[in-house]
CHARMM-style PDB file with segment names, atoms N, HN, CA, C and O in Angstrom:
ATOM      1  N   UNK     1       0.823  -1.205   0.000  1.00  0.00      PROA
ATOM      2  CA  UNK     1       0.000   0.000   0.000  1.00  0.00      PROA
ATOM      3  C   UNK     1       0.868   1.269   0.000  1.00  0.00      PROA
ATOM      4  O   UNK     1       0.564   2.223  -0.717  1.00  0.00      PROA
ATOM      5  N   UNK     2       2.001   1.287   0.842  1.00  0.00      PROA
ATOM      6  HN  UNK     2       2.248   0.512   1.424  1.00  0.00      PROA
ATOM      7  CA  UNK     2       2.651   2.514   0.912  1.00  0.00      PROA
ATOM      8  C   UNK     2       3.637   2.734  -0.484  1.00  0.00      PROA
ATOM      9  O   UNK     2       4.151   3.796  -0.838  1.00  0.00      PROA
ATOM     10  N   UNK     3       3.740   1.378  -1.174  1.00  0.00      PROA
ATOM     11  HN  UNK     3       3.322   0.516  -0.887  1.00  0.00      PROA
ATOM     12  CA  UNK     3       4.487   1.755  -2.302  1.00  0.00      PROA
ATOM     13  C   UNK     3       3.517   2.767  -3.250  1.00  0.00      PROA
ATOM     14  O   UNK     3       3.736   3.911  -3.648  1.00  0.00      PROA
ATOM     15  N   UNK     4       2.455   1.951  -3.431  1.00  0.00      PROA
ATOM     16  HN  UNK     4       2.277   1.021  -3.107  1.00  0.00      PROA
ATOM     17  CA  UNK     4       1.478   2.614  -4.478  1.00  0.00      PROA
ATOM     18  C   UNK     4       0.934   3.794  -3.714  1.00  0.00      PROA
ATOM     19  O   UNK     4      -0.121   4.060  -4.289  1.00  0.00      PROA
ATOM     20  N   UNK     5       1.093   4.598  -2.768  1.00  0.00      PROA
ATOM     21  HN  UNK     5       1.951   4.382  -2.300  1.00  0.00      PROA
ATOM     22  CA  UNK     5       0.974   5.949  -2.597  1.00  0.00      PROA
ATOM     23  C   UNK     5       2.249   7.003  -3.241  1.00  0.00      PROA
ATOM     24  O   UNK     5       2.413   8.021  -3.914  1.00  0.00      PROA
ATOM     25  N   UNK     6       2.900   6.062  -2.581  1.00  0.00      PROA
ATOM     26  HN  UNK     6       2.768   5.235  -2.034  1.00  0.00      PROA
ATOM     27  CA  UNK     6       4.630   6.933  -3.133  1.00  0.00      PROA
ATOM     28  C   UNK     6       4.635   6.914  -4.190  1.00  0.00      PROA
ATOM     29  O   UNK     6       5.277   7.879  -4.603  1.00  0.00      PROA
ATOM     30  N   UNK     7       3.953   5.842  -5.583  1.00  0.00      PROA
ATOM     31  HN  UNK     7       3.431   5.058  -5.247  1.00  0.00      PROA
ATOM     32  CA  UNK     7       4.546   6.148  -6.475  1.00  0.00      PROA
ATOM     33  C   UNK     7       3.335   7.019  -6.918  1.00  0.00      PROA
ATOM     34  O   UNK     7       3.416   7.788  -7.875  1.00  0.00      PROA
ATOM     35  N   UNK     8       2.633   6.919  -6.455  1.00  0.00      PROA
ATOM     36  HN  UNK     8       2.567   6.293  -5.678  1.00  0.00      PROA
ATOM     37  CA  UNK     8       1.031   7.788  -7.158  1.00  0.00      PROA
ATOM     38  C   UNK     8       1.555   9.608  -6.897  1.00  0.00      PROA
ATOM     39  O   UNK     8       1.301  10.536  -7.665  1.00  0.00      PROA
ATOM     40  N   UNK     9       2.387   9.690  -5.492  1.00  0.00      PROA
ATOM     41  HN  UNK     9       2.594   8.936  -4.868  1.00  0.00      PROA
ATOM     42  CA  UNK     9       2.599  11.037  -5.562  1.00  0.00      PROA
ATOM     43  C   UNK     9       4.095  11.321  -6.030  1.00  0.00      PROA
ATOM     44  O   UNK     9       4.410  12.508  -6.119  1.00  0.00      PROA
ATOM     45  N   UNK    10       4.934  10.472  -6.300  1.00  0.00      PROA
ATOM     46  HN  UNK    10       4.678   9.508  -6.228  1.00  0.00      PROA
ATOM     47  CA  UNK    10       5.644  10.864  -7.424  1.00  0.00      PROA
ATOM     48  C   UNK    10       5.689  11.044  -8.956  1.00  0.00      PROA
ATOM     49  O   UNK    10       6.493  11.715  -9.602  1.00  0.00      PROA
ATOM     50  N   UNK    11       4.103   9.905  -9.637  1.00  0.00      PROA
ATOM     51  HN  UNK    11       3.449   9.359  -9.112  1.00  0.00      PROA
ATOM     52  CA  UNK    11       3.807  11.037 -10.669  1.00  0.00      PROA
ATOM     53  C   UNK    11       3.380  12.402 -10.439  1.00  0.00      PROA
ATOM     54  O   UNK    11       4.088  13.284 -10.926  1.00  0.00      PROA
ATOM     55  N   UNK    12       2.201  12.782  -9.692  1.00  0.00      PROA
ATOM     56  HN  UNK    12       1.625  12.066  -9.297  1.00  0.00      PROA
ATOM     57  CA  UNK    12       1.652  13.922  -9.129  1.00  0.00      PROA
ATOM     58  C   UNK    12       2.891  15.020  -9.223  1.00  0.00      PROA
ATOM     59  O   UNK    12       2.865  16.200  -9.574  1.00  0.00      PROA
ATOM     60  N   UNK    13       4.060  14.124  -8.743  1.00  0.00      PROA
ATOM     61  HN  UNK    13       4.081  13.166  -8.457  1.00  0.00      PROA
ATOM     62  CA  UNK    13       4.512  15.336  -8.573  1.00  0.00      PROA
ATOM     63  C   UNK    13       5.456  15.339 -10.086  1.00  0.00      PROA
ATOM     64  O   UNK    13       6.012  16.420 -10.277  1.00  0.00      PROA
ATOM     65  N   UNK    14       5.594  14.742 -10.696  1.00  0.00      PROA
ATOM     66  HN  UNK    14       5.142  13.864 -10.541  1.00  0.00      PROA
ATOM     67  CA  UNK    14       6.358  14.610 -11.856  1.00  0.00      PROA
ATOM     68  C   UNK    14       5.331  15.190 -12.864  1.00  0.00      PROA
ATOM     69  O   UNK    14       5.932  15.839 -13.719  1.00  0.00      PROA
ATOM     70  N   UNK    15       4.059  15.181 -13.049  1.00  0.00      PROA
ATOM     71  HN  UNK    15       3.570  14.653 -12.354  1.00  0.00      PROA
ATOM     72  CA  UNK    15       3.231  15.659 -13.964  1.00  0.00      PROA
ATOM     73  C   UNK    15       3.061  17.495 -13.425  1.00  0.00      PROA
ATOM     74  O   UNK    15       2.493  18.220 -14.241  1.00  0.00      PROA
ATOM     75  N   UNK    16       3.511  18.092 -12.210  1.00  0.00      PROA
ATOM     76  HN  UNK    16       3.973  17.503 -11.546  1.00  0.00      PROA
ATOM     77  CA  UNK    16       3.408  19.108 -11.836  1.00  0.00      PROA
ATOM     78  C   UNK    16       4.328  20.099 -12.214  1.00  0.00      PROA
ATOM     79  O   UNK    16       4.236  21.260 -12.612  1.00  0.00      PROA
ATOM     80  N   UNK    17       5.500  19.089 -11.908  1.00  0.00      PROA
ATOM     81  HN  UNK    17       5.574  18.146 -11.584  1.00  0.00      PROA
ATOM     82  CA  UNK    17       6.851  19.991 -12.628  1.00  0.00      PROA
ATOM     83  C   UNK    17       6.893  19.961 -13.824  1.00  0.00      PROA
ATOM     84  O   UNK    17       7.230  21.067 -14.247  1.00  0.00      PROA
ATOM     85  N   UNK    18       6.722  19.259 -14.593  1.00  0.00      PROA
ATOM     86  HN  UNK    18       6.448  18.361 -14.249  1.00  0.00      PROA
ATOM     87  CA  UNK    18       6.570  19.179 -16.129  1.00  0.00      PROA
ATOM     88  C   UNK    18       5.499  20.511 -16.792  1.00  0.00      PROA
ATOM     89  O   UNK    18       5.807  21.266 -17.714  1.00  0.00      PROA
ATOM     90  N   UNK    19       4.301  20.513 -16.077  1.00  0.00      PROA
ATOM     91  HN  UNK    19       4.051  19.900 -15.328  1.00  0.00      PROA
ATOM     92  CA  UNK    19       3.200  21.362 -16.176  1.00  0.00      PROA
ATOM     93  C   UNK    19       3.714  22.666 -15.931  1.00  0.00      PROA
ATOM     94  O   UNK    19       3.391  23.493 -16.784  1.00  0.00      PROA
ATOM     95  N   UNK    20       4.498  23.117 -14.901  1.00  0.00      PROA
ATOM     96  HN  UNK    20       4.760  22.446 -14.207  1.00  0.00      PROA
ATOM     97  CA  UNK    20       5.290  24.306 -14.617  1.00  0.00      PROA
ATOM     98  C   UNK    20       6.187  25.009 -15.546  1.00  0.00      PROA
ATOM     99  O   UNK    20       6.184  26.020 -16.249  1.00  0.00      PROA
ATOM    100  N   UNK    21       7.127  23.809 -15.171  1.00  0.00      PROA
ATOM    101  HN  UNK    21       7.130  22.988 -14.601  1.00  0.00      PROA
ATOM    102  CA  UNK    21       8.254  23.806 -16.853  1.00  0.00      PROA
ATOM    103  C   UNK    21       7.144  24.267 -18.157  1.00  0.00      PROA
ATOM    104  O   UNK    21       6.444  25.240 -17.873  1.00  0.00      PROA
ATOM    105  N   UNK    22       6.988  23.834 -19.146  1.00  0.00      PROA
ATOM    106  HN  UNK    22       7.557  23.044 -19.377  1.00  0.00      PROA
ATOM    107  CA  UNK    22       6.090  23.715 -20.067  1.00  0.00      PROA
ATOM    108  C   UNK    22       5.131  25.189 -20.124  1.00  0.00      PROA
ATOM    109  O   UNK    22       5.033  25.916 -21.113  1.00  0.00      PROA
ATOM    110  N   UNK    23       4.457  25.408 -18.766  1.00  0.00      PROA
ATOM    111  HN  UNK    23       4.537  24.818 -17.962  1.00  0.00      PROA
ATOM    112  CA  UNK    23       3.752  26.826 -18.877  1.00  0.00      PROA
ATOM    113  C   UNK    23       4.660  27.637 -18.896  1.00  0.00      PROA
ATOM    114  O   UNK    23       4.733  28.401 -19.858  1.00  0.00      PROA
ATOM    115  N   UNK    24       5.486  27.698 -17.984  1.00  0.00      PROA
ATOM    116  HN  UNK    24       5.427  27.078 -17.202  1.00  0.00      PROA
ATOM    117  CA  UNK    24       6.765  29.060 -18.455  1.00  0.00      PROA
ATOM    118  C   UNK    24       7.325  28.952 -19.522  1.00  0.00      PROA
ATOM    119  O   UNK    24       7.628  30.140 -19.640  1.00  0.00      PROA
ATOM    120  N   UNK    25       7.721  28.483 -20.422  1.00  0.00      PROA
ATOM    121  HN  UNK    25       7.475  27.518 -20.326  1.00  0.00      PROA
ATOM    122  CA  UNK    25       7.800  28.426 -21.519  1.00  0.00      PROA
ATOM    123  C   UNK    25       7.033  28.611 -22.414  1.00  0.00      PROA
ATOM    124  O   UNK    25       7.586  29.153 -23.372  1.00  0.00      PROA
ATOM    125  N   UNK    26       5.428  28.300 -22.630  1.00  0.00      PROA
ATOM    126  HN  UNK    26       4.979  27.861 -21.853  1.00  0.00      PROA
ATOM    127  CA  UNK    26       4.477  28.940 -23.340  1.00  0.00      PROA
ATOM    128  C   UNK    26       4.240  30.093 -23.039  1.00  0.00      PROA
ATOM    129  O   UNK    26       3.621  30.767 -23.863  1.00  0.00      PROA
ATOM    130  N   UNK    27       4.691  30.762 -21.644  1.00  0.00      PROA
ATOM    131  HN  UNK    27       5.195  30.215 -20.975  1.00  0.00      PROA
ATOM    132  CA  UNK    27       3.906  32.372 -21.624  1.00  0.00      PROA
ATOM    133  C   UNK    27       5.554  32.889 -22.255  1.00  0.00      PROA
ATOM    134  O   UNK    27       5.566  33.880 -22.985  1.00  0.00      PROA
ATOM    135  N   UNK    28       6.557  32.360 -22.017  1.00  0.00      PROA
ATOM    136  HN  UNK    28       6.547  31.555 -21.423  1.00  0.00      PROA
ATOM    137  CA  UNK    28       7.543  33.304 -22.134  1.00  0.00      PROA
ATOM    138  C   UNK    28       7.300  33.376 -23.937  1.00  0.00      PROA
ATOM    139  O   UNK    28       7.439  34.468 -24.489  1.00  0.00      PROA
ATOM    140  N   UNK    29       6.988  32.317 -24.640  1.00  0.00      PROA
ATOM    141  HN  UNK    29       6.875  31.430 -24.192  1.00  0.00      PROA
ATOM    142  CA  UNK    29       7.120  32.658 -26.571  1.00  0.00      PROA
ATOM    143  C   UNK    29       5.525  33.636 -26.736  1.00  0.00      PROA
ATOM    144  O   UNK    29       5.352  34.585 -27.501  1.00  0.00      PROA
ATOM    145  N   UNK    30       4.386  32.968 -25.643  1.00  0.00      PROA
ATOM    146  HN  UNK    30       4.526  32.198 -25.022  1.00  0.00      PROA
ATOM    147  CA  UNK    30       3.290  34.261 -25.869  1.00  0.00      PROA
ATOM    148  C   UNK    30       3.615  35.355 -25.432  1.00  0.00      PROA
ATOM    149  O   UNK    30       2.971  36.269 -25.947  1.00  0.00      PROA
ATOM    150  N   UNK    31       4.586  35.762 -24.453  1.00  0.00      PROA
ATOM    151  HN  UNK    31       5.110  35.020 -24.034  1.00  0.00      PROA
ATOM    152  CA  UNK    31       4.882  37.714 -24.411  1.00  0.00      PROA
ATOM    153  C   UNK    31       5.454  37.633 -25.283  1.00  0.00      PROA
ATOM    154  O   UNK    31       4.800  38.190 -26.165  1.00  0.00      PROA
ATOM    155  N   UNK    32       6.814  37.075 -25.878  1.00  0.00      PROA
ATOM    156  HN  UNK    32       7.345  36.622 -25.162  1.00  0.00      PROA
ATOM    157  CA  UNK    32       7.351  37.813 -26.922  1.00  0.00      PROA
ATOM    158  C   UNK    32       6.965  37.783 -28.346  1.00  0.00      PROA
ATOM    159  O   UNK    32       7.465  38.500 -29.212  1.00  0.00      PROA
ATOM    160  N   UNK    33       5.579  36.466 -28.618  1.00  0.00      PROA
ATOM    161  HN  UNK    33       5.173  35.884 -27.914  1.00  0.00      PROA
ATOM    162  CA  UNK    33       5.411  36.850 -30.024  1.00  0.00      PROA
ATOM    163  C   UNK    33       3.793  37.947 -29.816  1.00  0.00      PROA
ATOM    164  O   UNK    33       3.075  38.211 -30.781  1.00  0.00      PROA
ATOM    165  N   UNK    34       3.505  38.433 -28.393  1.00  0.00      PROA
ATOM    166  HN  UNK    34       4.088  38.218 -27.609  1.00  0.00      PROA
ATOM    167  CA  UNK    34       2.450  39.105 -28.305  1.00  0.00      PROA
ATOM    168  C   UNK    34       2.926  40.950 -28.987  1.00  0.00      PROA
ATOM    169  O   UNK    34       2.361  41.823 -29.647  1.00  0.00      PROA
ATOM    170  N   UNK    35       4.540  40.715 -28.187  1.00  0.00      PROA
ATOM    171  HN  UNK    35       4.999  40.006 -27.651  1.00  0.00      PROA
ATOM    172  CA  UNK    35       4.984  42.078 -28.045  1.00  0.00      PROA
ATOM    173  C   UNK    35       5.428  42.151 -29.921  1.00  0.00      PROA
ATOM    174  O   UNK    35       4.982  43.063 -30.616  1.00  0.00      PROA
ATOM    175  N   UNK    36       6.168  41.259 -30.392  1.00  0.00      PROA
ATOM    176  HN  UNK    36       6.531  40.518 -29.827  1.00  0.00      PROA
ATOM    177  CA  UNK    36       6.039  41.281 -32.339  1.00  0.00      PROA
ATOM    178  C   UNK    36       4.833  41.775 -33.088  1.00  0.00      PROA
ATOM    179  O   UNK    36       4.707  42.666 -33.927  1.00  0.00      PROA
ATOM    180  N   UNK    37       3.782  40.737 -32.408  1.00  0.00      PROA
ATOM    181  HN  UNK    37       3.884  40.013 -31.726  1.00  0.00      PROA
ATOM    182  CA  UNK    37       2.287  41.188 -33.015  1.00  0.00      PROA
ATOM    183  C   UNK    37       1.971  42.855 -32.744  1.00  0.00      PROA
ATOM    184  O   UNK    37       1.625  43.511 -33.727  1.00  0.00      PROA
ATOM    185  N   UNK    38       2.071  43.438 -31.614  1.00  0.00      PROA
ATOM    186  HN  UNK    38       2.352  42.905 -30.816  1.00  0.00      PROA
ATOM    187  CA  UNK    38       1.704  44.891 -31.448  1.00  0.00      PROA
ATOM    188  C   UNK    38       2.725  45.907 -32.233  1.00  0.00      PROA
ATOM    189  O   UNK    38       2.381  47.011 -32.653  1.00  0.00      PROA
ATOM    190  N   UNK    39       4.073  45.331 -32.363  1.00  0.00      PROA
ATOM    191  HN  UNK    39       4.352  44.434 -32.021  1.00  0.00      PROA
ATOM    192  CA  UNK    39       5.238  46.063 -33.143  1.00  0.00      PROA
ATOM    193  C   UNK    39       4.907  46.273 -34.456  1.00  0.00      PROA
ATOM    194  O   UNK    39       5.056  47.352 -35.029  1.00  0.00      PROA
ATOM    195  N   UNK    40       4.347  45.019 -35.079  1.00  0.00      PROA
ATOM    196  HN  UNK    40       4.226  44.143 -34.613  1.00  0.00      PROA
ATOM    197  CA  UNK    40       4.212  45.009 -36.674  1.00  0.00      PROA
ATOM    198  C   UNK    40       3.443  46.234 -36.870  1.00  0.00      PROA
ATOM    199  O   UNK    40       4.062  47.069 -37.531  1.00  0.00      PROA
ATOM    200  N   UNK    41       1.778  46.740 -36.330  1.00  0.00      PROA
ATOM    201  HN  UNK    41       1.275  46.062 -35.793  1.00  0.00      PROA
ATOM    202  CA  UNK    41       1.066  47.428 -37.546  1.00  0.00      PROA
ATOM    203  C   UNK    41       1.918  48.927 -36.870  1.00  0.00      PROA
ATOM    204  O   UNK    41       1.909  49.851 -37.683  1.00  0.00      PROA
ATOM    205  N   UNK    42       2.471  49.182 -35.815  1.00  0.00      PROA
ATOM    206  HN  UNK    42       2.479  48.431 -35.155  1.00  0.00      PROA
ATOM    207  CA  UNK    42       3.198  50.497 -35.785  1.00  0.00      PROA
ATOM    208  C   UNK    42       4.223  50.643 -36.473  1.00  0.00      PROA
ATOM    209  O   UNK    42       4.668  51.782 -36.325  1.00  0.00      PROA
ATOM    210  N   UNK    43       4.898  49.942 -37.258  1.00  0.00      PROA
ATOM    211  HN  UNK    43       4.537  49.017 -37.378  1.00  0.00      PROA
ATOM    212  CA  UNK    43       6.044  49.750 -38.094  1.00  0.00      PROA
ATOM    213  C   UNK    43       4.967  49.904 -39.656  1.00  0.00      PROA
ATOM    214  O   UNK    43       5.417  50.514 -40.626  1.00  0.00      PROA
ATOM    215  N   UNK    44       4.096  49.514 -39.678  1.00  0.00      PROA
ATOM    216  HN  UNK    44       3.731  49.019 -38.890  1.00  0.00      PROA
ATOM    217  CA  UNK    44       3.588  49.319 -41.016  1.00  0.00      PROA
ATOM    218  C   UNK    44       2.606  50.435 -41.020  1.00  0.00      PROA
ATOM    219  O   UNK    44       1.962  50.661 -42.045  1.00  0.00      PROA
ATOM    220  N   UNK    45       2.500  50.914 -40.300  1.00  0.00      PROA
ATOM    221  HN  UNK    45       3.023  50.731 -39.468  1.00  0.00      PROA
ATOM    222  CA  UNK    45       1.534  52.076 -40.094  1.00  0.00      PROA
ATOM    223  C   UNK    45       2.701  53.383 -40.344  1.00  0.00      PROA
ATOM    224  O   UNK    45       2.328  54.295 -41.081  1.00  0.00      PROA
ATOM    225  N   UNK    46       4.021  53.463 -39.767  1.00  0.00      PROA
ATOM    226  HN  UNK    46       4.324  52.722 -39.168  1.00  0.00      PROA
ATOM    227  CA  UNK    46       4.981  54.475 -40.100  1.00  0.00      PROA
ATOM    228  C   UNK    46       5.458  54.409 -41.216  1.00  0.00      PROA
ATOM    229  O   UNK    46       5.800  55.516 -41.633  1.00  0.00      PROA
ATOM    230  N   UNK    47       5.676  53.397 -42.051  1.00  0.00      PROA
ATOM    231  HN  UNK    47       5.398  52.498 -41.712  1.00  0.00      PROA
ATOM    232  CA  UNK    47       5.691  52.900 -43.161  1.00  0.00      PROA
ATOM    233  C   UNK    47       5.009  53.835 -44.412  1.00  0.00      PROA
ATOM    234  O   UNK    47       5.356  54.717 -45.198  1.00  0.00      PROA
ATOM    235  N   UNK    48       3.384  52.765 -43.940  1.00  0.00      PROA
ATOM    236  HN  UNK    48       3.101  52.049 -43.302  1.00  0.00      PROA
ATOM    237  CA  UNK    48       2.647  54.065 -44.941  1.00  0.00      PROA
ATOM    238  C   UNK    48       2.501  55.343 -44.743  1.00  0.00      PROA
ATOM    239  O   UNK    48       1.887  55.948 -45.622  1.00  0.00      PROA
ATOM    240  N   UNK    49       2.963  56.052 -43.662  1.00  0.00      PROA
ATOM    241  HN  UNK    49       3.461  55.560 -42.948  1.00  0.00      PROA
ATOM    242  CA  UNK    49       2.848  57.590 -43.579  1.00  0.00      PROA
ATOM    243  C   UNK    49       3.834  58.031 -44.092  1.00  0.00      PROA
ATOM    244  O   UNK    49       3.659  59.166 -44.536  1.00  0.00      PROA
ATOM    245  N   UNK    50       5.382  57.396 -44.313  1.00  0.00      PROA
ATOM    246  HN  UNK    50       5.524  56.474 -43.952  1.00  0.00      PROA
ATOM    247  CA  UNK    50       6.236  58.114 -45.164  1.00  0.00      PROA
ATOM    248  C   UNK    50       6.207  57.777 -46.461  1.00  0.00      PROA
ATOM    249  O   UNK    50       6.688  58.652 -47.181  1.00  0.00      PROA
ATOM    250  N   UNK    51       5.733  56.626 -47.133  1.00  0.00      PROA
ATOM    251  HN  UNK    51       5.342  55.915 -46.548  1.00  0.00      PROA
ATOM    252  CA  UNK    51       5.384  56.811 -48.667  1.00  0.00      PROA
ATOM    253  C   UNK    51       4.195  57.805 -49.024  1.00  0.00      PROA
ATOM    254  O   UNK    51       4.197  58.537 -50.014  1.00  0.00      PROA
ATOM    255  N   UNK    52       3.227  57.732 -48.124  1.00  0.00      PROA
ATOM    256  HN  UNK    52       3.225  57.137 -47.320  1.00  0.00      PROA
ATOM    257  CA  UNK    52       2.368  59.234 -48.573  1.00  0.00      PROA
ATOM    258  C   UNK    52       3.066  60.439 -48.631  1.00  0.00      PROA
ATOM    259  OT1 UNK    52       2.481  61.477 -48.940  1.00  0.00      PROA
TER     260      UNK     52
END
């Protein structure tokens, strides 16, 4: 019995750190391709104001 607790909370805890890992890494490429996305139309917007 005490094995199959230990190992039940060492996935728990192996599926937690993984989940951690993994989210910091998805927010860190969503700020920086959030902060690209807002860069582009001010670049393309200064763009067309100096060919007019």
């Amino acid at each position: 019995m005490d094995e199959t607790i230990t190992s039940f909370l060492m996935l728990v805890a192996l599926g937690t750190t993984v989940g951690v890992v993994l989210g910091g890494i998805s927010l860190f490429f969503a700020v920086v391709l959030w902060k690209n996305i807002e860069e582009v139309p001010e670049e393309s917007d200064a763009d067309s104001e100096q060919t007019s």
